[in-house]
C-alpha positions in Angstrom: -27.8 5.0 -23.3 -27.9 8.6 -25.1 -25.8 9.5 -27.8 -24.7 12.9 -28.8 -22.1 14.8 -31.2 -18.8 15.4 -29.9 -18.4 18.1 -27.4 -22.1 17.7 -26.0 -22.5 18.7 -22.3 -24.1 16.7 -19.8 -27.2 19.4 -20.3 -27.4 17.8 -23.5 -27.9 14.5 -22.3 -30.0 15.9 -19.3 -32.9 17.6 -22.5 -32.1 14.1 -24.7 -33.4 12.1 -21.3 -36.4 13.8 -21.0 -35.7 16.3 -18.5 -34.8 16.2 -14.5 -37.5 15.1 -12.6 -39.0 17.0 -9.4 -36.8 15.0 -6.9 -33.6 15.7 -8.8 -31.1 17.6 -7.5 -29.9 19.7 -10.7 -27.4 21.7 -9.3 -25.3 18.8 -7.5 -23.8 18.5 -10.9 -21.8 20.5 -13.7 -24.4 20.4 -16.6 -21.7 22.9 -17.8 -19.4 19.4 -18.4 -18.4 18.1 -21.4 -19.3 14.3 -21.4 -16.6 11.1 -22.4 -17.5 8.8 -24.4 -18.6 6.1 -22.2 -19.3 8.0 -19.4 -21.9 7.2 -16.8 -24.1 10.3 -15.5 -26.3 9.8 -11.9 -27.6 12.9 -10.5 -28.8 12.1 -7.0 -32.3 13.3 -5.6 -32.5 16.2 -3.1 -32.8 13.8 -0.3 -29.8 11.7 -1.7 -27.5 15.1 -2.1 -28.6 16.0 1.5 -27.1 13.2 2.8 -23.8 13.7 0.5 -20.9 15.4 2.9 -19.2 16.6 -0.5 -22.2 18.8 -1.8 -21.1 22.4 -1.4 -17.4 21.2 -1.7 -18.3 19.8 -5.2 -20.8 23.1 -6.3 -18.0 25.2 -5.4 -19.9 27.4 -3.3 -20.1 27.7 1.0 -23.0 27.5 2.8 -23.7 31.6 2.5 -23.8 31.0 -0.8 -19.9 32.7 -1.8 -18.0 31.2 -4.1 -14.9 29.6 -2.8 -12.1 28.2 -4.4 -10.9 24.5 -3.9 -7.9 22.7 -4.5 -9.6 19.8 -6.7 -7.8 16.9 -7.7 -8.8 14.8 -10.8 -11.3 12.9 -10.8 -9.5 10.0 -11.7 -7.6 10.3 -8.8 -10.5 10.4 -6.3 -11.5 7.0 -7.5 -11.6 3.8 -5.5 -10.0 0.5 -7.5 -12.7 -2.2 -7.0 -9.5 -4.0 -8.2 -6.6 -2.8 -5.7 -8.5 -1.4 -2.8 -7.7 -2.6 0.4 -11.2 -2.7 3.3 -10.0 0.2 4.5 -10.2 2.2 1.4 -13.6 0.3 0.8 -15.1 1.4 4.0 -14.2 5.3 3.3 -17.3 5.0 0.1 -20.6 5.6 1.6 -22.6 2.7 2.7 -19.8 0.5 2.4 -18.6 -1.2 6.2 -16.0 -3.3 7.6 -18.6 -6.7 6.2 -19.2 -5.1 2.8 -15.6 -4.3 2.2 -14.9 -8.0 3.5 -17.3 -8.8 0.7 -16.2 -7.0 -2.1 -12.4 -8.3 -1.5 -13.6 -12.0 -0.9 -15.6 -11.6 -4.4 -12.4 -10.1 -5.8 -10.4 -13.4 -4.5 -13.6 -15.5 -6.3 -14.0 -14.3 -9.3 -11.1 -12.7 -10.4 -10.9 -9.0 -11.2 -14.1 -7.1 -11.4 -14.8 -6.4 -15.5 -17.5 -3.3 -14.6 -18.4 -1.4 -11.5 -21.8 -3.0 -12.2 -20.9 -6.1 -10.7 -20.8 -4.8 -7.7 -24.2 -5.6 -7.3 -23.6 -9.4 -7.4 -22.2 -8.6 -3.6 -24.8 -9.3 -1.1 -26.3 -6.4 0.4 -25.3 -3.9 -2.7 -28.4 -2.8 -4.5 -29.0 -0.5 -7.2 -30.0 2.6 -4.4 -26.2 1.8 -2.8 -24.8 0.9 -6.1 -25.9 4.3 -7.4 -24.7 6.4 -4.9 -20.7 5.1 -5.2 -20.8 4.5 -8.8 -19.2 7.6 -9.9 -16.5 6.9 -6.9 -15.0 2.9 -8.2 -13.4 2.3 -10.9 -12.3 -0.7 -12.2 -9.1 0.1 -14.0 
């Protein structure tokens, strides 16, 4: 956890941390962004971002390297509802199948509403490498 004035950019947090190392794929993210309060940053390595369909979509640029304009909703609204999601909405987050989904929603039925995206991680078969990669794509509200 980093902390930095009001109106710091994820740049900021990006020198306070040290720095990106090698493997990082810098410019899969804004570091332009102003950060929330609470706000959880992952940028993935090269060889994570390779394998994310959204990449050029997300930098705003098409494969030659022109910049192209996109009709981006909200972040808030691209996020899944650990809470409310049905298996099919489950199943459209990377790394998640028709057993995981199953999973998440029998957990859900268990324990009660998830309290963090963290927990996810308390489902079988969801580590920290898939936990990482749809982090910034669950919510819990």
């Amino acid at each position: 956890v980093y902390k930095a004035e009001q109106g710091a950019r994820i740049v900021d947090f990006i020198t306070l941390s040290g720095g990106l190392i090698p493997e990082a794929d810098g410019d899969y993210i804004n570091q332009a962004e102003t950060v929330s309060d609470g706000q959880r940053i992952y940028i993935p390595t090269k060889e994570e971002a390779n394998d994310l369909d959204l990449k050029e979509y997300i930098k705003g640029y098409n494969s030659t390297g022109d910049s192209v304009e996109a009709n981006v909703s909200t972040e808030k609204e691209k996020l899944v509802n650990l809470n409310e999601a049905s298996a099919n909405e489950l199943m459209e987050l990377p790394g998640i199948g028709q057993a995981k989904a199953n999973s998440i929603i029998e957990y859900r039925k268990q324990h009660g509403p998830f309290k963090s995206t963290e927990e996810l991680m308390n489902i079988p078969g969801i580590k920290e490498g898939l936990f990482n990669q749809i982090s910034s794509k669950v919510t819990v509200d």
